[in-house]
C-alpha positions in Angstrom: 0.0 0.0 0.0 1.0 3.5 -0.1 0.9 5.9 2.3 -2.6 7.3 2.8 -3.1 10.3 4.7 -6.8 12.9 5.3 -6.8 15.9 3.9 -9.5 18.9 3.9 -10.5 20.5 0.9 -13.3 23.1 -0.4 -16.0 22.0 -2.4 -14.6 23.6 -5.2 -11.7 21.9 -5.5 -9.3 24.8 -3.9 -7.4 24.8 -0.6 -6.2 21.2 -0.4 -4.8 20.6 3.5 -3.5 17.3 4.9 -5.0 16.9 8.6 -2.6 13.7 9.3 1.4 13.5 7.9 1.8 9.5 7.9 5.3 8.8 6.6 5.3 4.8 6.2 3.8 2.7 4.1 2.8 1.0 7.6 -0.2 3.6 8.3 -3.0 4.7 6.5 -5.7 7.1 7.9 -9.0 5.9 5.8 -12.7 5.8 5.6 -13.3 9.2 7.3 -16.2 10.4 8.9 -17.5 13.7 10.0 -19.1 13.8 13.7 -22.8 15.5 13.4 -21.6 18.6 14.7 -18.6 19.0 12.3 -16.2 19.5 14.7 -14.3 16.0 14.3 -13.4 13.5 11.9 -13.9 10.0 13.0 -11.3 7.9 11.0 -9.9 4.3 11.5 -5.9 3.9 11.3 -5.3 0.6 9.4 -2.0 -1.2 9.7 -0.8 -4.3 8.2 -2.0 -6.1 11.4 -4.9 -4.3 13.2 -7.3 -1.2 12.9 -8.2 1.3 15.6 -11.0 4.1 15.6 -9.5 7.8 15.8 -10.6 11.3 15.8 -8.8 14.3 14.7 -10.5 17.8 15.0 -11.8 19.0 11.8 -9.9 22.3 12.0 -6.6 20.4 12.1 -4.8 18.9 15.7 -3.4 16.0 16.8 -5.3 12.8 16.5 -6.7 10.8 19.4 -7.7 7.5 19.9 -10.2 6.1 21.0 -10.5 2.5 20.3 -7.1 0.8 20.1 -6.2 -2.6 18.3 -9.2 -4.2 17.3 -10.2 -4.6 13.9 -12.6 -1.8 13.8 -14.2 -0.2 10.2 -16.3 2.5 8.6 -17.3 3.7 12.0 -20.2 6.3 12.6 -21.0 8.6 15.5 -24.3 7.8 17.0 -25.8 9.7 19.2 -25.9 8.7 22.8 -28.4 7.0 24.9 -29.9 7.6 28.3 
């Protein structure tokens, strides 16, 4: 694989940003999610042996993670439950 990495971009095609700055062809950020308020990308971090659920903030930050080392996917927030 090669290295895949999020970026943001306008609708229009203009002001193309990377939000993560993978180096290796170890990691790769993909199927990317906004949370319903837009202030997060939910993405999952895929490696050649495991996949883990991350966030990054949608303006640009470090990522976080939140589910480590399982083989997690195409993840969507869902609102929460009382």
């Amino acid at each position: 694989c090669r290295v895949s990495d999020l970026y943001r971009i306008h609708p229009d095609g203009t002001g193309m940003e990377p939000l993560t700055h993978y180096d290796n062809e170890e990691l790769r950020a993909a199927h990317p999610r906004y949370t319903p308020n837009r202030k997060w990308i939910l993405f999952t971090s895929v490696t050649p042996a495991t996949r883990s659920l991350w966030v990054i903030p949608a303006e640009g930050g470090a990522p976080i993670v939140l589910l480590q080392g399982g083989l997690y996917g195409h993840a969507t927030w869902q609102p929460g439950t009382t």
